[in-house]
Structures are given as C-alpha cells and as structure tokens.
C-alpha positions in Angstrom: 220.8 -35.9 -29.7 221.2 -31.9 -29.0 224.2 -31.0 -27.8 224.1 -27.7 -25.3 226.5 -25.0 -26.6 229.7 -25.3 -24.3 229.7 -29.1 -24.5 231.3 -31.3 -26.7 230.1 -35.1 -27.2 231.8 -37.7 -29.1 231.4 -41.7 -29.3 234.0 -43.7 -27.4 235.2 -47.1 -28.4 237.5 -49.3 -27.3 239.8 -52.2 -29.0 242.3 -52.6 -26.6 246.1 -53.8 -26.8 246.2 -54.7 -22.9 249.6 -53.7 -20.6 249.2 -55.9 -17.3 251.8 -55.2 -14.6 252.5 -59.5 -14.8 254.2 -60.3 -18.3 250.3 -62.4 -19.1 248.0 -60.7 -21.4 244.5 -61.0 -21.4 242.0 -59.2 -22.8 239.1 -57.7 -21.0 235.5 -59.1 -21.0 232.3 -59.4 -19.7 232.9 -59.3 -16.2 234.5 -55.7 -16.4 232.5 -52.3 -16.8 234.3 -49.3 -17.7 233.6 -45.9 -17.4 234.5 -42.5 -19.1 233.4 -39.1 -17.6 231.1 -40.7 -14.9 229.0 -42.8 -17.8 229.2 -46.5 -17.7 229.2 -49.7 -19.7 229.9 -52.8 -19.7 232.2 -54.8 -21.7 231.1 -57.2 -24.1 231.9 -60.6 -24.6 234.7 -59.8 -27.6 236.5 -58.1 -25.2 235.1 -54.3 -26.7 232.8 -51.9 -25.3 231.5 -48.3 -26.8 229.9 -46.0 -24.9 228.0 -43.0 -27.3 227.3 -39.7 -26.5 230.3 -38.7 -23.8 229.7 -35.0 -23.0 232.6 -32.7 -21.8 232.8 -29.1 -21.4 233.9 -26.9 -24.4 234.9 -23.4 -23.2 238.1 -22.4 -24.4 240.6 -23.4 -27.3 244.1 -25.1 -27.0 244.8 -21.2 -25.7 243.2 -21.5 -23.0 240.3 -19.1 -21.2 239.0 -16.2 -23.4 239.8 -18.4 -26.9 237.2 -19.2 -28.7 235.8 -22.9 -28.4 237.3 -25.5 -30.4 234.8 -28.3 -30.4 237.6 -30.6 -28.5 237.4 -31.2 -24.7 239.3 -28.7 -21.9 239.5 -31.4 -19.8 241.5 -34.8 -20.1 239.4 -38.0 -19.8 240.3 -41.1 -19.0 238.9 -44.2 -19.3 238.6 -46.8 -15.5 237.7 -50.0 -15.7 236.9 -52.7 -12.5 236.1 -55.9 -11.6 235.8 -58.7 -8.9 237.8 -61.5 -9.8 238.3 -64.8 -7.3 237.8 -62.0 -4.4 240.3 -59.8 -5.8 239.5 -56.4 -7.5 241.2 -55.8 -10.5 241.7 -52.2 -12.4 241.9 -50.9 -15.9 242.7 -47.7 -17.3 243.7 -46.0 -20.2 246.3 -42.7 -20.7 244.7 -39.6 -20.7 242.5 -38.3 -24.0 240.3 -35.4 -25.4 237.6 -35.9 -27.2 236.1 -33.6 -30.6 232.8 -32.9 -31.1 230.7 -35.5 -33.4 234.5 -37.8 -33.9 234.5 -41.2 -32.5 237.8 -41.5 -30.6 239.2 -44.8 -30.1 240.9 -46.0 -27.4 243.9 -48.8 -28.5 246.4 -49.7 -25.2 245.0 -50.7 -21.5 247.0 -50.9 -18.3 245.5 -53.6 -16.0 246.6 -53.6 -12.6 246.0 -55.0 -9.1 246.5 -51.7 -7.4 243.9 -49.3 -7.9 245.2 -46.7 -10.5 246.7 -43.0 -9.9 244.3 -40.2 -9.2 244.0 -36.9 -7.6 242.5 -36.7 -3.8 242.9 -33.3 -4.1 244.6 -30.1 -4.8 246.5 -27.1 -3.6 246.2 -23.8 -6.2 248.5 -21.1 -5.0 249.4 -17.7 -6.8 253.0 -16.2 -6.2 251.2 -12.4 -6.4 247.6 -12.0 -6.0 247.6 -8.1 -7.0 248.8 -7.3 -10.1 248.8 -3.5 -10.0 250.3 -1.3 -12.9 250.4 -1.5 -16.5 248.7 -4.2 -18.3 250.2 -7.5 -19.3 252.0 -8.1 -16.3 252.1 -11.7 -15.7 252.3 -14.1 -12.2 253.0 -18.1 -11.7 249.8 -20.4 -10.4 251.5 -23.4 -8.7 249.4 -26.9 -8.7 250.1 -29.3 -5.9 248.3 -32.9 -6.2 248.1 -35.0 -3.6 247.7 -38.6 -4.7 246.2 -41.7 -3.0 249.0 -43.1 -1.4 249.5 -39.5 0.2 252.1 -38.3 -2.1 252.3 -34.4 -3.1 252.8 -34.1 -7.0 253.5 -30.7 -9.1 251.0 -31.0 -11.8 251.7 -27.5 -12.4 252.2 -28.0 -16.3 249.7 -29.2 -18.8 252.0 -31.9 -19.6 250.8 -33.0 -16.4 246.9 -33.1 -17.1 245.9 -29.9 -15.2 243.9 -27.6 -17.6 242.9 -23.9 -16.0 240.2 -21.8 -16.1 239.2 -18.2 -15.2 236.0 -16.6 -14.4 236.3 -13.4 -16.4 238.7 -13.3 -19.4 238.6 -9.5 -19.6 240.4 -9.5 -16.0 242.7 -12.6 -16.3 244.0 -14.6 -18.1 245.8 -18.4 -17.7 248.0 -20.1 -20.3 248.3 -23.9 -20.7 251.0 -24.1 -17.5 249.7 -22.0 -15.1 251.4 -18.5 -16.7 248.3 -15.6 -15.5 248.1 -12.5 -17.2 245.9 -9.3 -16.4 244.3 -8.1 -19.6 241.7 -5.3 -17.6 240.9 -4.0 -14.1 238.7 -6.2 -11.6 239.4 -9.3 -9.5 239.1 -13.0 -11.5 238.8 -16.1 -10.0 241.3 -19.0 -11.6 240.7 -22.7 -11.6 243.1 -25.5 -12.1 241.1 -28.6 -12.5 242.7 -32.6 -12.6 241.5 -35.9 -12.9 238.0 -34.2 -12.2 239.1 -32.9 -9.2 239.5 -28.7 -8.7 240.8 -25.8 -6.9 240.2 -22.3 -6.8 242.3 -18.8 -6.2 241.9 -15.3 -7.5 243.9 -12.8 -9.0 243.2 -9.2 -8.0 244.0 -6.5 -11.5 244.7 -2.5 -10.8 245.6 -1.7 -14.2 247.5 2.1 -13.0 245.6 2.0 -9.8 246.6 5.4 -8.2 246.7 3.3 -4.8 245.6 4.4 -1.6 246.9 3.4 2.3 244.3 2.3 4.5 245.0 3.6 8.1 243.4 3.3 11.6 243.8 2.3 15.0 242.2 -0.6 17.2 241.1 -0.2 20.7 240.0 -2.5 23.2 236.3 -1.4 24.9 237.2 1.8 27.0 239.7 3.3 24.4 242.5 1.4 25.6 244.9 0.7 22.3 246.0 -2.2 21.3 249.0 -3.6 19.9 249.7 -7.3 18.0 245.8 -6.9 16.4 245.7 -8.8 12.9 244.0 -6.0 10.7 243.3 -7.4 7.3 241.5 -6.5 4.2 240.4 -10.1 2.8 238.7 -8.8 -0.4 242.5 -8.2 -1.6 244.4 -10.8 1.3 246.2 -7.8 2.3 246.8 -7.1 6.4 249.5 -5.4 8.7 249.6 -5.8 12.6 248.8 -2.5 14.7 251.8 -0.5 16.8 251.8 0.0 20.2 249.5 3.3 20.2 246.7 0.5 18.3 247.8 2.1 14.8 248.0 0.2 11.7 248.4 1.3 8.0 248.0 -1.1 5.0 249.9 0.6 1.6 248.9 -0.4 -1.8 245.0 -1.3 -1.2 243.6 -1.1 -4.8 241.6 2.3 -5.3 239.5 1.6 -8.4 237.9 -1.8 -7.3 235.0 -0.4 -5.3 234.6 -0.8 -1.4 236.2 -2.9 1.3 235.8 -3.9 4.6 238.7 -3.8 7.2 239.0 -6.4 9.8 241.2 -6.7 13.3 241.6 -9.9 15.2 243.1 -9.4 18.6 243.7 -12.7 21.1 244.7 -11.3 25.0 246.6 -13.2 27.0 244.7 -16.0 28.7 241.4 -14.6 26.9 238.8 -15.1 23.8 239.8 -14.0 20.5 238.3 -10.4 20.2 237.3 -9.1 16.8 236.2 -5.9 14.8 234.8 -5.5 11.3 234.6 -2.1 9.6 231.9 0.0 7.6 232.1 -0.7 3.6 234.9 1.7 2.8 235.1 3.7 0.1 238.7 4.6 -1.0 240.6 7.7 -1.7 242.1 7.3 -4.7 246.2 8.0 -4.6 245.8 8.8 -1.1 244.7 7.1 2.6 241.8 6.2 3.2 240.5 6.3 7.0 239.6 2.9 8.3 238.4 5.0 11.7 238.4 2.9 15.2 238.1 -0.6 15.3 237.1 -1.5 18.3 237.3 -5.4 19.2 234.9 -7.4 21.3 233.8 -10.6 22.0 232.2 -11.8 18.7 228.4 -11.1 19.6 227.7 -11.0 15.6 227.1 -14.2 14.9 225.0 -16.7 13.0 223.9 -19.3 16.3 223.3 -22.3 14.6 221.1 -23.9 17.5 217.9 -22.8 16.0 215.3 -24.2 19.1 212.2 -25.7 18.3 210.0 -24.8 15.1 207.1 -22.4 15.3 204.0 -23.3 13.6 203.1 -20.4 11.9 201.9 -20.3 7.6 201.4 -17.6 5.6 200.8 -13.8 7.6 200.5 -15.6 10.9 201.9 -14.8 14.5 203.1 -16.7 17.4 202.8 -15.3 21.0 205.9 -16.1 23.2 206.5 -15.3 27.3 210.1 -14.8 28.6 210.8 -17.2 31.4 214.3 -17.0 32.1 215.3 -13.3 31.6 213.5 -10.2 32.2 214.0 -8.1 28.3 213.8 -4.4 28.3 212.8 -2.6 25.2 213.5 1.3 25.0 213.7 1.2 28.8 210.9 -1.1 29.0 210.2 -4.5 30.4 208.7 -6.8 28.4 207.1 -9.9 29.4 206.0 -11.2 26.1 207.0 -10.7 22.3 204.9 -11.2 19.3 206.6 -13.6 16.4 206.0 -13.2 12.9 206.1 -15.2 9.7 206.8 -11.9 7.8 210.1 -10.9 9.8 209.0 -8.7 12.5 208.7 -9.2 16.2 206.0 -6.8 17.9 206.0 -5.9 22.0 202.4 -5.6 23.4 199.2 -5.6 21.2 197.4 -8.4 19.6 199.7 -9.7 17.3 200.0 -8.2 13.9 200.7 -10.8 10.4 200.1 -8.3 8.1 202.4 -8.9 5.0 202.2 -5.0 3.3 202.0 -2.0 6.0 201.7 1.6 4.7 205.1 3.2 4.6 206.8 3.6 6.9 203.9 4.3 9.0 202.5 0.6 9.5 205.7 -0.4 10.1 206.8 2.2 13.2 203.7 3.1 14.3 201.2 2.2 17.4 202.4 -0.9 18.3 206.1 -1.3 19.6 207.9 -3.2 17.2 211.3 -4.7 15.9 211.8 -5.4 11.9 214.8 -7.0 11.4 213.4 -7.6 8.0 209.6 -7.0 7.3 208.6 -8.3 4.1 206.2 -10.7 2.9 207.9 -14.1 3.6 205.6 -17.4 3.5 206.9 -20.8 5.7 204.1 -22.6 3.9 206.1 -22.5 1.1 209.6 -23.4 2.8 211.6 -22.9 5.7 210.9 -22.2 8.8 210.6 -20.1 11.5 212.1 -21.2 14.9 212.8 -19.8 19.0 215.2 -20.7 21.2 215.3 -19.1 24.7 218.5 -19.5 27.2 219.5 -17.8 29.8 221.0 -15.4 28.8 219.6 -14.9 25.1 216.4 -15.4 23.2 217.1 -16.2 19.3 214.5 -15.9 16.6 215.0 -17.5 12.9 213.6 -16.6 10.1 215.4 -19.6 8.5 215.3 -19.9 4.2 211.7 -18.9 3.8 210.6 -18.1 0.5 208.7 -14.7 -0.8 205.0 -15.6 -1.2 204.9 -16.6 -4.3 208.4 -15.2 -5.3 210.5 -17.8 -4.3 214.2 -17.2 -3.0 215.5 -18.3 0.3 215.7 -15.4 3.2 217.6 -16.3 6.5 217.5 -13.5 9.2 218.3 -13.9 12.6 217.3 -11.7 15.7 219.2 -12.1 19.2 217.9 -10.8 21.9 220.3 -10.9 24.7 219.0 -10.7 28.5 221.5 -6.8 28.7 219.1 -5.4 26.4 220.7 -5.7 23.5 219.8 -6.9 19.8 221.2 -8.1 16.8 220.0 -9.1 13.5 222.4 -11.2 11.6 221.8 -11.2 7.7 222.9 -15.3 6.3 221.7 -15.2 2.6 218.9 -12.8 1.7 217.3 -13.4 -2.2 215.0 -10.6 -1.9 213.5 -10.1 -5.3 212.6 -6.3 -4.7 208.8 -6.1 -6.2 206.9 -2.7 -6.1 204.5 -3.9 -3.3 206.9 -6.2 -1.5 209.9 -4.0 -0.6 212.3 -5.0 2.7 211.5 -2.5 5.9 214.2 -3.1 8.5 213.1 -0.5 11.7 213.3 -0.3 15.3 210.4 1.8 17.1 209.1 1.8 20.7 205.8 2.5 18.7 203.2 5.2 19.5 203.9 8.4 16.5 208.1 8.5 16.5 210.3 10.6 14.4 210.8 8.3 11.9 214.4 8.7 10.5 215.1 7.7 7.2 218.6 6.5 6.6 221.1 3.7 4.9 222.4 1.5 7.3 225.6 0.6 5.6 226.5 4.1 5.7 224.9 6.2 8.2 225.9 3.8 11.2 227.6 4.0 13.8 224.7 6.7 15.3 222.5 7.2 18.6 219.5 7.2 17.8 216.8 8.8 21.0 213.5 6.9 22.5 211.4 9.0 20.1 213.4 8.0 16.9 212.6 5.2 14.8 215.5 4.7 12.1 214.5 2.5 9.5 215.5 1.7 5.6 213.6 0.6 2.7 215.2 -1.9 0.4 214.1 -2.9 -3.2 215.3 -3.2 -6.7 212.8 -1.3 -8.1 213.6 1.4 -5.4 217.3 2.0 -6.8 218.2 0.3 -3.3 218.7 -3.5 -3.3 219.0 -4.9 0.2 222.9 -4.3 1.1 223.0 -5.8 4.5 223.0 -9.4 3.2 226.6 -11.4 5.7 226.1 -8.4 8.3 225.1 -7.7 11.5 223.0 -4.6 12.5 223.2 -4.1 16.2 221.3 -2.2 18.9 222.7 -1.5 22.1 220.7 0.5 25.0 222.1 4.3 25.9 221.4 6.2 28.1 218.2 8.2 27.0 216.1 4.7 26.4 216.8 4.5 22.6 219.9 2.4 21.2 223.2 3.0 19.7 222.8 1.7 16.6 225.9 -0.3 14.3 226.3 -2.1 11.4 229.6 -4.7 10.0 230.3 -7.4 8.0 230.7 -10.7 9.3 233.8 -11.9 7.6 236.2 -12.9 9.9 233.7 -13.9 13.2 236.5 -17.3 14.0 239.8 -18.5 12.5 239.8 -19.6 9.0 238.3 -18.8 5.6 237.4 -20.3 2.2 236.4 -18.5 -1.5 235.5 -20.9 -4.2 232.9 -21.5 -6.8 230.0 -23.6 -7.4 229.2 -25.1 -11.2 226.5 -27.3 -12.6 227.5 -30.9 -14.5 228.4 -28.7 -17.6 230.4 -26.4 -15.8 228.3 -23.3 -15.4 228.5 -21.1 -12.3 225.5 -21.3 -10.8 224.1 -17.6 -9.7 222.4 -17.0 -6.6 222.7 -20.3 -5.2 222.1 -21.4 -1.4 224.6 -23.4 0.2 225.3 -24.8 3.6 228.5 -25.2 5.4 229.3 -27.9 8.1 232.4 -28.9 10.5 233.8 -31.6 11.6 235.4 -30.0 13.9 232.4 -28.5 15.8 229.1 -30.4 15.2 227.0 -27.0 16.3 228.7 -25.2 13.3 226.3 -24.0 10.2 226.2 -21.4 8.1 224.0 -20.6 5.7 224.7 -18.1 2.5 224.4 -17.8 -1.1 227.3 -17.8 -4.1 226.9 -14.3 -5.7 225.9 -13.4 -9.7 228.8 -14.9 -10.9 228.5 -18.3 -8.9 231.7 -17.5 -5.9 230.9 -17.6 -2.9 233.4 -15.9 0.6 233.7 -17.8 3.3 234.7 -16.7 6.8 234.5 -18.0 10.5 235.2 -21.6 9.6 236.6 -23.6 12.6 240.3 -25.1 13.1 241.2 -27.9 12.6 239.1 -30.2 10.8 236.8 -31.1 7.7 234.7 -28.1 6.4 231.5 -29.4 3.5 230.2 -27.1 1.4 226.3 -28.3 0.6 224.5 -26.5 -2.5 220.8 -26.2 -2.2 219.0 -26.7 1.4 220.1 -28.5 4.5 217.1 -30.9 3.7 218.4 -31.7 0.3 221.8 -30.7 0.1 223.2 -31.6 -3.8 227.1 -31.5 -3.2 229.7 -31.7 -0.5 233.5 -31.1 -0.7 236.1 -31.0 2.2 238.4 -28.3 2.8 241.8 -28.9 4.4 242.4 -26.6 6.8 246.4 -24.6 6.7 248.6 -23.0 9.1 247.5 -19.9 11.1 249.7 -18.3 8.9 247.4 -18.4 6.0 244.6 -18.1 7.2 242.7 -18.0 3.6 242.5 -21.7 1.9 240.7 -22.2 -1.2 237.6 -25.2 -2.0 237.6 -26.9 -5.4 234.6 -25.3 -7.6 231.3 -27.5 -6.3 230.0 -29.5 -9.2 226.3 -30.6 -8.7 225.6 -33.8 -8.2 229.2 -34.8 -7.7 231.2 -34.9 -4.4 235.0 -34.5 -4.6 237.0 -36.3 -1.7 
C-alpha cells in the first residue's frame, strides 16, 4: 500500500484485558464489530480482531503546527466497539492512542459498558484576543469547551484532555499542545481545535508593529437624517463601536498592513425592520484614520432570494423571451413590456434575442440593442446549473444559478432583480471565473444605440451617476491583470433624474443577524480550495446561500438567521457531500464559529 504524504497508517490489533462496569469478565467475540478511525471489523471467534492499514493525518510533530512531521498521528484514536445482545446494546471502547507510521500498535485493556461511551457532540473554540498587534512573539489563550452527550460542558482545553490544535498558516500563528497561540509574522491564521473527530474553528488576526489607523464615519438614515445606536463593525478583524448622536462612529486600532476592509452598520428603529449599510473595500491609512465616508442604512434590498421560480430551458448560447404581467418595468426611462434571457448572463430589451457567447469589446456588449450584463460571459447550462425566472409583484428575479464555463468548468451564481420602482440589482453568490483570453467577464448597463462607453472598476469608482447616454461597464479576467472582484457583492442601479441610474457597489456581509467563518477539509485533512458549498436553516426553510471557501479552503459567512440549525453542504445542492450544524449565540456575539467540514463525514 502507498501511503499519501501527510498520512500515517499503521496495523491495529487487539488482545484485550476487558473492564466491564459489573465485577463479570468476559471477553469479546463474534457478535461485536469494532471500529478505529471510521474502518471496521469484526471480531473473531478468539475474542481478537486486527484491522490493517488505519490512516491518520500526519502534519505536525509532538510541537504542534509548523513542526515538522513525525510519522505518529496528530489526532487521538480510539477504538468503539457494539453489539445487540438479548435486545440490549452493549458498548466497548478502549483509552485514547496514536498510532506511528508502518508500527503495529496494540491495544491490551477494554471498558464494556451498557451506556453508550463519552464523546464529543460538539465544541466551542474561543480566543481571549483575536489581534495580536505589536512586536512578535506575543502570545493569547484558545479556550475549548466540549459539550458531551448527556448535555454536559467539559474544558478540554489541555492536551491532557485529547484536544490537539491546528493552524492554517504557521508563518502567522502558531498553537502549542494546550491551546498557548503565538504570532510568528503579519497576516490573519485560522486555528483549529479538533476532539474525538469532532472540530472548531477561530482566527487570530497578527500586526506585527502595525502603525494602526482609526476608521471614522457617520451613518444616516435615507434623507441625511443621523443616526445614533447603529452597530458599525469591521468583521474581517471582529472589531465595531456604536455611532453618537450626530450618526458618528470611530473604531481605533484597525490593523493597517492587512490589506482592505469593509465597514458595516446595522441600525433596528423602533417598531421597524433592521436597516443595514455595507461600505466600499477600504483601503487604510497607515498610523492615521481612515475615512469610512456615509453609511447610509436601508432596508436590505441586496440580497441573495432564494426562491428561484421555475427553470428556463435554455442550452448552450440560447435565449428565452419573457412578457411582464404583473408590473410595468422601465429601463432608462423606458417601458418595457418584454426582456430577453440569456444562458450567457445578459438580459437584452427589444430586438430578437441575442445568445452570442463572445461580443467584440465593449462594443457587442453596449451597443444597438438595449441591454443589461450583470455578467456576460460564456456560461453553458448544458453542462450544469440552471437558469431560472421568478416574477411577483413587485419584483422579477433572474438566476444564473452554478452554471459551468463552456468547457471550463467552475460554478457561476449571479442574480439580477428587477424591482417594479425601476431599480436593479445584481447579487454576486460564488463566481469561479477562470479568466481565459477569449472568455473574459463584461458586466455593463446600456440603453443601447452608440453610448459613451465608460470604462471603470466597480469596487472603486462607485458610488457615481452615470447619464442616459453612458454605459459604464468593466472587464474582468486573469489574464487581464483584473480578476473578477465583485464575487459576495451587490452592484445596484437606481433610476435619476436624467433617465440613466445611480450606480453602487457593497459587500454583502452582514444582510441579517448572525455569522459563521470556518474551513472545509477532505478525509486527509486538506483544505479544499475553491470549493462550492450551500447553506441551509432551520429556522427559515426559504433560506440558501450559495458561495465558495476561498484558496486556502475558509470560507465567511454572513446573514445567517436566529435562532436555529444552520448546515453547511460542500459541493451542489443536488449532491451536497457534508453537513454540520451551527449553534447559534447571544446577540452579543454575533460571530460563532463551524467545525472544519470534513468530506464525506457529517459532525452532529
């Protein structure tokens, strides 16, 4: 057998000395199967059993993350054993081993029991400072909380207690064998504790001699009016402050050399909808204050509507002709009474219907024909996915929903509102554009004819007005030095006065109450990169959302209803792979952290 680098394997045997809870021994036999590290046998007739080949993950040595590999197992095992006796089930199990590379390890004393043994449900990873600014070496406590079936709450803090750590990037972070975390570099880490196969996740940020800076702004309600008690947060580094009376807020020691942020505000009026702003990407001035500008909240039109309507049936470079019949929709100050769907991201007022997959630039894509690209590229629902329409009354909602590239692969999900007022907005849910020379991303807005075509980058230029006779529009692409940077964000277009549209762009992070950061890992324990995942509720059937973990397998979460059960799926909601609840916490904190995903396991 090959073992993969990172793993260890050894053969596992066992002659057992057997602890019952009664003062009767017995040995085990045939009628009980065992398992160690999810593989199983069964016990043989001599009361023996060995099960070869028992991988485990070898990343680290007895130091902990950034050691090198010792060829013994991070992780504690433990051998369960069950059976069915007279219509009782009876349990097994063993202490809690390692096992070394290529060395059989043999297992001598058994507990059997009539009570199903000790194990983790799941567990609570808290760290006492999550910004470690400064000089290097400065150290913070992770705290482990178990909770056990039975519903007791252990401190399995210490190793002593079975809980080994991890940490996504050694040169940021490091964790000792209890929990002790340690910034070695500048950068934001993600830690794991893991226990009885069962894992949580936080993350320490490093600003090694950051010269900090304050973020300042002020909030305002629609009309300018201020507004005091707004929650303004900056959840890359859990930092927030509340606003004054005059709607001004300032938020000290925001790290400056970590790259850019996005500011939120949450605002609940009395007897009224939570009201919410997000931001530009900010970029910070070092050792002084950087200007968050106004935040102005409103009710939460940015966001993913998880009621996708009925499918279309369109292929590869094909279009779908739909009539509004219960709103009249005005584009640059004109009525439309139809709208042109297509497979490759676009929506087209008037003319024939257009599925052509590569238009000159930027030309094909803002001339003659009125037209809307919330992202015009070559996508292809033969392949996978789906597009889908829903029409209500006050709203028509297309979905370009995890389509491939033709031929590429990746899973695209863009969204285009277009509410009965006149205004639009394209939401960005997990975007794998692979940026080839002849299949960039054109997002544009044109009333058609010959416009002005302004070139611009949405993440930077907005918010702007943009006249009738403008067409702003953005070309994304690897190979074009500009990957697609709108991915979890919301471009929106409202009507002005002149027949064109004020044009903004924000994040999505914080659309309802609650929020999640984690990290999803094969069976070996690598982070899977670029992954899709889904997320569901309990809570509220209707909720989805739909993203992708980034290159280092994490993935943000935000929006996630209160209370209830939140799953995390990766892969498609067709065939999702893994699931894992999240308990939701007090409005207090409103960040809570998932156990790393393993595929092809769910954790309770």
């Amino acid at each position: 057998m090959t073992i993969p680098r990172a793993l260890v394997a050894a053969v596992v045997s066992v002659g057992f000395l057997v602890h019952q809870v009664s003062a009767q021994q017995a040995l085990l036999d045939a009628s009980w199967t065992v398992t160690v590290n999810g593989q199983q046998a069964q016990v043989n007739g001599n009361g023996t059993v060995l099960i070869p080949n028992v991988a485990a993950a070898d990343q680290f040595g007895v130091g902990g993350p950034g050691t090198s590999p010792d060829f013994l197992s991070d992780d504690f095992l433990q051998l369960l054993g069950t059976r069915v006796r007279n219509g009782v089930t009876e349990y097994a199990f063993s202490e809690r081993f390692q096992i070394r590379r290529g060395v059989p390890y043999r297992i001598r004393d058994l507990t059997i029991t009539s009570t199903p043994p000790p194990t983790v449900v799941s567990l609570d990873l808290t760290i006492a400072n999550p910004v470690l600014s400064g000089a290097l070496g400065q150290t913070t406590q992770l705290t482990t909380i178990a909770l056990v079936n039975g519903g007791t709450f252990v401190d399995v803090t210490p190793r002593t207690s079975w809980t080994v750590y991890r940490t996504s990037n050694p040169g940021v972070a490091r964790v000792g064998p209890d929990g002790l975390v340690t910034g070695t570099g500048p950068g934001t880490a993600f830690l794991t504790a893991v226990n009885d196969g069962v894992s949580a996740v936080t993350r320490v940020t490093v600003s090694p001699v950051d010269p900090l800076t304050t973020v300042e702004g002020v909030v305002h309600l629609e009309g300018g009016v201020p507004v005091a008690g707004a929650l303004v947060q900056i959840p890359r580094f859990a930092l927030q402050a509340t606003s004054a009376a005059d709607g001004r807020f300032e938020i000290p020691g925001v790290p400056a050399q970590q790259g850019t942020f996005v500011v939120t505000a949450r605002y609940t009026p009395p007897q009224g909808n939570p009201l919410f702003a997000s931001s530009r990407d900010l970029t910070p001035v070092p050792g002084g204050r950087t200007d968050a500008g106004i935040l102005v909240v409103t009710e939460p039109g940015c966001q993913f509507d998880a009621d996708l309507g009925i499918p279309l049936p369109l292929g590869d470079d094909q279009v779908s002709l739909h009539t509004f019949t219960r709103f009249s929709f005005s584009y640059y100050g004109v009525v439309q009474p139809t709208v042109w769907v297509s497979s490759n991201g676009n929506l087209q007022f008037g003319g024939n219907g257009d599925g052509s997959y590569n238009p000159s630039i930027p030309g094909g894509v803002v001339n003659g024909v009125a037209r809307l690209s919330p992202a015009f590229f070559d996508l292809n629902p033969a392949q996978g996915g789906g597009v889908y329409l829903r029409e209500a009354n006050d709203r028509l909602v297309v979905t370009w929903f995890q389509i491939p590239e033709y031929n590429t692969g990746g899973s695209n999900t863009i969204q285009a509102v277009l509410h009965a007022n006149g205004r639009i907005d394209v939401v960005y849910n997990g975007v794998q554009h692979l940026g080839t020379t002849f299949r960039p991303i054109n997002v544009a807005i044109s009333a058609g004819g010959t416009p002005t075509v302004r070139m611009l980058d949405f993440t930077a230029t907005v918010p702007f007005a943009a006249a009738a006779t403008e067409a702003p529009f953005e070309r994304f692409g690897q190979v074009l030095g500009n990957p697609f940077d709108l991915d979890l964000g919301c471009l929106s277009f409202l009507p002005n006065a002149g027949n064109g549209y004020d044009v903004s762009f924000r994040r999505i992070p914080t659309l309802r109450d609650g929020g999640a950061l984690g990290v999803i890992r094969d069976a070996a324990g690598a982070a899977l990169a670029e992954t899709p995942f889904v997320v569901t509720s309990s809570s509220d059937p209707a909720f989805r959302f739909f993203g992708k973990t980034d290159k280092d397998g994490c993935f943000q979460l935000a929006g996630l209803p209160r209370p209830g059960v939140v799953c995390v799926m990766a892969g498609t909601a067709a065939s999702p792979s893994i699931c894992t609840r999240l308990l939701r916490t007090s409005s207090d904190r409103p960040w809570i952290v998932v156990a790393p995903l393993v595929t092809g396991k769910a954790h309770k």
